[in-house]
C-alpha positions in Angstrom: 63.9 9.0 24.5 65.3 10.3 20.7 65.9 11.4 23.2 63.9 14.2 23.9 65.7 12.5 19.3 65.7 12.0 19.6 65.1 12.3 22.3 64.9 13.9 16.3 63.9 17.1 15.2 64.6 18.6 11.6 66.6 21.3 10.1 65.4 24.3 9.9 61.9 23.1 11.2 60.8 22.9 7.8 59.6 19.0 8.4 60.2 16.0 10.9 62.0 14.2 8.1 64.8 12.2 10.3 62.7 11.0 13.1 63.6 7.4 13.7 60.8 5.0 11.7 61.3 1.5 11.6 59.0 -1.3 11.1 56.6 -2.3 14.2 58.0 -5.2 16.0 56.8 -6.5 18.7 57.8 -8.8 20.7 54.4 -11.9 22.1 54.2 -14.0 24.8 56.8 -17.4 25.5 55.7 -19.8 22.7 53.0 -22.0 24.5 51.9 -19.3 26.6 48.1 -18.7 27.2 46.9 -15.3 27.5 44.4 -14.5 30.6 41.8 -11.8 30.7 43.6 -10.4 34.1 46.6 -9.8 32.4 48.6 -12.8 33.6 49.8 -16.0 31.4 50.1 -19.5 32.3 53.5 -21.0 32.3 54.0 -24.5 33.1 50.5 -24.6 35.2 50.9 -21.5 37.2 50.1 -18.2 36.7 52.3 -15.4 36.2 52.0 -11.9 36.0 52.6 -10.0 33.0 53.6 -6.7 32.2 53.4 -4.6 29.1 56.6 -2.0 28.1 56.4 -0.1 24.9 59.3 1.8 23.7 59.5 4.2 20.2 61.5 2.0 17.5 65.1 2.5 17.7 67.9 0.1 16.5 70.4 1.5 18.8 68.2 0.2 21.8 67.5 -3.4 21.0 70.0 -4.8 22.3 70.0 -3.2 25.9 65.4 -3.4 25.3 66.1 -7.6 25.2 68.5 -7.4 27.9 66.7 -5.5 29.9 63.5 -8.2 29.7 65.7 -11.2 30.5 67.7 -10.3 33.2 64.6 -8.8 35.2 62.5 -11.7 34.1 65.6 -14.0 35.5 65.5 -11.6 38.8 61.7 -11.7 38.9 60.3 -15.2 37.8 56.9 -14.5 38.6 56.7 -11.3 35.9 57.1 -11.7 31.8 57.8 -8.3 30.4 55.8 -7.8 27.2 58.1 -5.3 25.2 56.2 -3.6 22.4 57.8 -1.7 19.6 56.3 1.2 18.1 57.8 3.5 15.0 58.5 6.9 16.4 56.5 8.7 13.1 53.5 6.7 14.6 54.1 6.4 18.5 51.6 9.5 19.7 48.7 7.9 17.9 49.6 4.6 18.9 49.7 5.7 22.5 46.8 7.7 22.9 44.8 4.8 20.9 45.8 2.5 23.3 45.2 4.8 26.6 41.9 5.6 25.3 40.3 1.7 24.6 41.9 1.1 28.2 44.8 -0.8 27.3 47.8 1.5 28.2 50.8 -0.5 28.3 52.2 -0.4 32.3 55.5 1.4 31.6 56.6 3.8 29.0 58.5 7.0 28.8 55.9 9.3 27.6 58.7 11.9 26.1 59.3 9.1 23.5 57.6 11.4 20.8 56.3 14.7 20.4 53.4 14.9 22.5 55.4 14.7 25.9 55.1 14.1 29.1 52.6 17.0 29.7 50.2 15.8 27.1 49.8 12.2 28.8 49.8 13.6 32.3 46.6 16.0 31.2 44.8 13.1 29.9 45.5 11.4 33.3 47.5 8.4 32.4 49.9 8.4 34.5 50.2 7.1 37.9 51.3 9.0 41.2 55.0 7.4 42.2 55.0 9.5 45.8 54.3 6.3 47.3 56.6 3.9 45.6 59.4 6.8 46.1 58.8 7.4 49.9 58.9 3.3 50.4 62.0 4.1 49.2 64.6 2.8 46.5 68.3 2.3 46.5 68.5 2.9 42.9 67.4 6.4 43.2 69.6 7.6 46.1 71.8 9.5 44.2 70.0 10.4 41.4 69.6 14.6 41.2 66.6 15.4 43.2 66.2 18.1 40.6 65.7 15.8 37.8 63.2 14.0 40.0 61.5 17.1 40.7 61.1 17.8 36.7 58.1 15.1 37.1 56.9 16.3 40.4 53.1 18.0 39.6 51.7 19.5 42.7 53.7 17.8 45.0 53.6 14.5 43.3 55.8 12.5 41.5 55.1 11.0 37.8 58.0 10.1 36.5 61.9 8.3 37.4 64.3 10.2 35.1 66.3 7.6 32.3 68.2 10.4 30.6 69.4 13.6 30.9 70.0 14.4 26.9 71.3 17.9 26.5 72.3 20.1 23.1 75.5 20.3 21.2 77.2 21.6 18.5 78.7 18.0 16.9 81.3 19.0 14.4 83.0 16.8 11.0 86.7 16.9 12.4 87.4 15.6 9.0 85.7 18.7 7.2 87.1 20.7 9.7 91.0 19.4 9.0 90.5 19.8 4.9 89.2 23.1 5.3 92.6 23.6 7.4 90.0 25.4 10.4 90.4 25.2 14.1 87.6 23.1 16.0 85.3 25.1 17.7 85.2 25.9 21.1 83.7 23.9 24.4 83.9 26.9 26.5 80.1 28.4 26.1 80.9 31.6 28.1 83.6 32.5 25.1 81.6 35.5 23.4 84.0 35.4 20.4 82.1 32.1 18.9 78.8 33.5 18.2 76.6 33.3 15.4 78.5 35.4 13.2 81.4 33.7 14.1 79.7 30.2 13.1 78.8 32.0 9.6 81.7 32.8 8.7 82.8 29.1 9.5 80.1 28.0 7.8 80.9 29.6 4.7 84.3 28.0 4.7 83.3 24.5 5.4 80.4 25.0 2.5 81.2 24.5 -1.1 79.7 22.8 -5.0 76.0 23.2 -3.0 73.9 22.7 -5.5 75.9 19.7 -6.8 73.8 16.4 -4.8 76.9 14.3 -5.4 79.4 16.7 -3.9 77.8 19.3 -2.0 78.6 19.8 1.3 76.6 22.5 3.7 78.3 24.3 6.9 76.0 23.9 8.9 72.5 22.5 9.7 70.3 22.1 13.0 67.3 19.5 14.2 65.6 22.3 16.0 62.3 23.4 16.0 61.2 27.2 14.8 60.5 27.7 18.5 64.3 26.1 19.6 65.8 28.1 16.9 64.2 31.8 19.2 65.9 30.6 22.3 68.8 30.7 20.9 68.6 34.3 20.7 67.1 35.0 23.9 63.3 34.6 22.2 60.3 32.4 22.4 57.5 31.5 20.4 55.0 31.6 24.0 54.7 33.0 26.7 56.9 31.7 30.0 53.0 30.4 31.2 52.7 27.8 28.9 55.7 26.2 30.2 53.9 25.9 33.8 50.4 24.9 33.0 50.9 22.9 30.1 48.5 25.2 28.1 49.9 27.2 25.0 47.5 29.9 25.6 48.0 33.2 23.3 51.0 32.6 21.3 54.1 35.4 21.5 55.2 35.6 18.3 56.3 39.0 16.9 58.8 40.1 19.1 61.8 41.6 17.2 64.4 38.8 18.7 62.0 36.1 17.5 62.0 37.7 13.9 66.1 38.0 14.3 66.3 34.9 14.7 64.1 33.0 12.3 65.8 35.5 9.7 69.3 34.8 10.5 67.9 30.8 9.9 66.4 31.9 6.7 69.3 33.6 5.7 71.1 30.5 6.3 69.4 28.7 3.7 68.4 31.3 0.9 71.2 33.7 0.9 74.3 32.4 2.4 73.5 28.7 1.0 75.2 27.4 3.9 72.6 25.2 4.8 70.5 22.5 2.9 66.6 23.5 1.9 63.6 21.6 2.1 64.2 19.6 -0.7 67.4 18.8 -0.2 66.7 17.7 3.4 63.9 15.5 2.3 66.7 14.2 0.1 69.0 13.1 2.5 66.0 11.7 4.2 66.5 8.5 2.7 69.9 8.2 3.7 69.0 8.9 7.2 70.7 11.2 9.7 71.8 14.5 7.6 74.8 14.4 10.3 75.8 11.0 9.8 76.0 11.7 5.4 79.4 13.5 6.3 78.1 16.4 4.4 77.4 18.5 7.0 80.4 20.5 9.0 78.1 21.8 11.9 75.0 20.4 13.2 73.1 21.5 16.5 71.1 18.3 18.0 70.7 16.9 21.2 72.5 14.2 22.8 71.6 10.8 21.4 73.9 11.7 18.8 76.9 10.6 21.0 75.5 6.7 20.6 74.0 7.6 17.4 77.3 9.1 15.9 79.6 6.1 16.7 78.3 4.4 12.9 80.2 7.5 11.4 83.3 6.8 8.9 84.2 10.1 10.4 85.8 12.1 13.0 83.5 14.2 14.6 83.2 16.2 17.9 81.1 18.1 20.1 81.1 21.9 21.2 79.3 24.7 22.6 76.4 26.3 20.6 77.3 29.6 19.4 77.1 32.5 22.6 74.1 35.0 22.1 72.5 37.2 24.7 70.1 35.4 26.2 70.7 31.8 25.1 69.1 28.9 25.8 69.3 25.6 24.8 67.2 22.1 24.9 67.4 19.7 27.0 65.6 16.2 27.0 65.3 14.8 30.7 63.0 11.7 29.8 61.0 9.6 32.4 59.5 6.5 33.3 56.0 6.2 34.2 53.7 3.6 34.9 50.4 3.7 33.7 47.8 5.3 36.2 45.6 2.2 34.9 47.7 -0.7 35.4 46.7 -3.8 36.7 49.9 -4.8 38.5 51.8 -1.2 39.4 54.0 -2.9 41.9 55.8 -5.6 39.3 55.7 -2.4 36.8 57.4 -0.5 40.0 60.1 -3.0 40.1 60.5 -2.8 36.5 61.0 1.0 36.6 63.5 0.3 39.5 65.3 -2.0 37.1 65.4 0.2 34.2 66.5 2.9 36.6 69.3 0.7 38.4 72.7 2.7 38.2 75.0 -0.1 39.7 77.2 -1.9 37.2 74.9 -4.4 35.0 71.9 -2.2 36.4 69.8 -0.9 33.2 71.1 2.7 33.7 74.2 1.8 33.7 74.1 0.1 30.9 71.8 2.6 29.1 75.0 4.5 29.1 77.3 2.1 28.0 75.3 0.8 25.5 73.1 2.8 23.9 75.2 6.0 24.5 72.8 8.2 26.1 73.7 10.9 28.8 73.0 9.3 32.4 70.1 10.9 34.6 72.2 9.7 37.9 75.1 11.5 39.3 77.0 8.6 40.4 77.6 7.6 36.3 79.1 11.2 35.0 82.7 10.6 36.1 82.4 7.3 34.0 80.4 9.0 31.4 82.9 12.0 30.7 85.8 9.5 30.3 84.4 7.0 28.2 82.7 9.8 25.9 85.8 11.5 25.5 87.9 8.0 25.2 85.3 7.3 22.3 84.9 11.1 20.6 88.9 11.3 20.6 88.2 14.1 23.2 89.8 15.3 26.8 87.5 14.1 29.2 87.4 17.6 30.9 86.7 18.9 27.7 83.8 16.4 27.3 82.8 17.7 30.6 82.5 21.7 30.2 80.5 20.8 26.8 78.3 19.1 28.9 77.9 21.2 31.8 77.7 24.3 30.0 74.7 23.0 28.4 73.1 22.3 31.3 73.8 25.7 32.8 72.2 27.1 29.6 69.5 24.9 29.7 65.5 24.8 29.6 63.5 21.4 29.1 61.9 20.6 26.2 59.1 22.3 24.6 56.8 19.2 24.4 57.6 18.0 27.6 55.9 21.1 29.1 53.0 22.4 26.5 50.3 20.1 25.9 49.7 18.7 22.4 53.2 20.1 21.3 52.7 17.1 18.5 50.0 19.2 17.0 51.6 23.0 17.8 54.7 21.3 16.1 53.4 20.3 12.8 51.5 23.6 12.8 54.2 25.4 12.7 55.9 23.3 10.2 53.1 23.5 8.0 52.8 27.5 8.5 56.7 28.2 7.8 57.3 26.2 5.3 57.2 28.7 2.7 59.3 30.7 4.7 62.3 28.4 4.7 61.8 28.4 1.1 62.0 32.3 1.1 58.8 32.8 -0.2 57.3 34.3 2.2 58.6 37.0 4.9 59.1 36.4 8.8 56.6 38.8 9.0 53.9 37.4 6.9 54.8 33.4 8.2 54.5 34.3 12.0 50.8 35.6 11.1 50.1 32.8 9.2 50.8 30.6 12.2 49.4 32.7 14.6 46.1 32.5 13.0 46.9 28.6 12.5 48.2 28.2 16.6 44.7 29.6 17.9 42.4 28.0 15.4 43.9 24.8 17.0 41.6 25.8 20.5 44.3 24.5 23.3 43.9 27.4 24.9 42.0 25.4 27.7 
């Protein structure tokens, strides 16, 4: 989970200003319940396991998080489910804290924050499901054995896939109608909508910027410096890092990376068609820059679709602008079960739950719900329609979106490098001034460079 924000990463990278952070809530024991040391409670004279879940903070998931607990604790009467809130600004810490003293919680999805699912299976947290798997499962038989085979590490399994978040262009249809301009396009193999292209929309969709009470910015993005070079066909590392979790010597000054960090700059400083720093740590307060209806184009991934529905808007998605060499995020998250946990086989049946596409089944009604793009094939045929019934959108139309950001496609940065937590706010820290045009491409990527290696990850 935003997400992978998130699955909730910032414009222009500057700073992680609209992660999700709400107050730590978490929910105890029954009332009368006594607390064993082997992890199991007594209830009514006999004991019962019990099992710990922790899940990032997120209002949009409450709901389906309490439902979840009672209907398997209904199913399963020997298990309590433990669920365990944690704000996403404080989740990696939190985690690693709690993995460290011995006292992981027995299922999470470890692509809840920045760190990622790399991070947690380097420190070896997480438990080996080959077993579980090869038993077999009836909720996983059609879910894509690609997506399973994300989590596979030398031949073993470490994670069930929950979503299957990609990128999108969302679009104000109400920004879009005053400025009398036609909605961009789902088709990502059309070449005519490319970055200049966006611009140019851009600047008609921006005007009074400068004006906090009636400003309104073209465009805007929650991507990461690193995101931003794949959109151009670059990269910030080295295809290695990706496939042993190590960020090794960063790649930094190639001429595409420096095109496109400039044409980001450029955005901000001399078209004004996006919001600075400032402005984003502004609209901070209000909460998702997207969601202030001040912002005609914003590239994020796809937990806006259940995010978005609070808008007093119209809105839409579309394909990212078309450059050679494009790629885009995408946020497959997991569940894992903690490679301590005292009872893996109720946690196994929890994951099984959570992972349940049948109708009522917690996939399902992940979905439905919450909002958030199913992992299992069986649910996209119900998924198009009802996003496209909700968006105001063909289905089909819904569909190609989709599909052509999956064809375009790479998983997500801290998924795959270790640490990215720490690589992230280095590079935040390093460019800042660059957003703020006062320094050069140039002079920012040797900044972090120097900042990257003094960080000693390269092991």
């Amino acid at each position: 989970m935003k997400n992978l924000i998130t699955k909730n990463r910032l414009v222009m990278s500057a700073l992680l200003l609209f992660s999700l952070s709400t107050t730590l809530s978490a929910c105890g024991g029954e009332a009368g319940s006594k607390n064993n040391s082997n992890g199991g409670v007594k209830n009514n004279g006999k004991d019962k396991v019990e099992i710990v879940w922790v899940m990032a903070a997120d209002p949009d998931k409450k709901a389906w998080q309490d439902a979840m607990v009672s209907t398997f604790e209904e199913s399963h009467p020997n298990v309590k489910v433990r669920l365990e809130n944690i704000p996403y600004d404080q989740f990696d810490q939190k985690l690693t804290t709690l993995i460290a003293s011995g006292n992981a919680p027995d299922v999470w999805n470890p692509n809840q924050a920045d760190s990622g699912f790399a991070t947690y299976m380097k420190m070896g947290a997480l438990k080996d499901l080959t077993p579980y798997i090869e038993k077999g499962a009836p909720e996983l038989d059609t879910m894509d054995p690609n997506l399973l085979d994300i989590y596979k590490i030398n031949g073993k399994n470490y994670g069930v896939p929950l979503v299957s978040n990609a990128t999108y262009l969302y679009y104000n249809k109400d920004l879009f109608d005053a400025a009398g301009l036609s909605y961009p396009t789902t088709d990502w193999d059309d070449k005519s909508w490319n970055f200049d292209a966006m611009l140019e929309t851009a600047q008609k969709l921006s005007h009074d910027v400068g004006d906090a009470r009636k400003q309104v910015f073209g465009f805007s993005s929650a991507l990461s410096a690193n995101a931003m070079t794949w959109l151009f066909g670059g990269d910030l590392f080295k295809p290695e890092a990706y496939t042993s979790g190590v960020m090794g010597e960063p790649d930094l000054m190639k001429p595409i990376n420096v095109e496109a960090l400039q044409f980001n700059v450029d955005l901000i400083n001399k078209y004004k068609v996006a919001p600075d720093a400032e402005t984003v740590a502004a609209s901070a307060q209000l909460g998702d820059p997207f969601l202030t209806g001040k912002v005609g184009m914003y590239i994020s991934g796809g937990w806006g679709l259940g995010s978005y529905k609070q808008a007093d808007f119209k809105w839409g998605v579309a394909a990212v602008p078309y450059h050679e060499g494009r790629k885009v995020t995408l946020y497959v998250d997991p569940w894992s079960i903690s490679a301590t946990s005292k009872h893996p086989d109720e946690a196994w049946e929890f994951v099984r739950h959570l992972a349940n596409p049948a109708e009522g089944g917690g996939a399902y009604r992940y979905m439905n719900e919450v909002g958030r793009t199913p992992a299992d094939a069986s649910l996209f045929k119900l998924w198009y329609d009802k996003m496209g019934a909700e968006i105001g959108m063909d289905p089909e139309a819904f569909k190609q979106v989709h599909e052509g950001s999956i064809k375009y496609g790479r998983e997500a940065e801290n998924h795959l490098i270790v640490k990215f937590n720490t690589v992230l706010e280095t590079m935040n820290q390093s460019l800042y001034l660059v957003w703020g045009g006062k320094k050069s491409i140039a002079d920012g990527l040797k900044v972090l460079n120097d900042n990257l290696l003094s960080l000693n990850l390269n092991q």
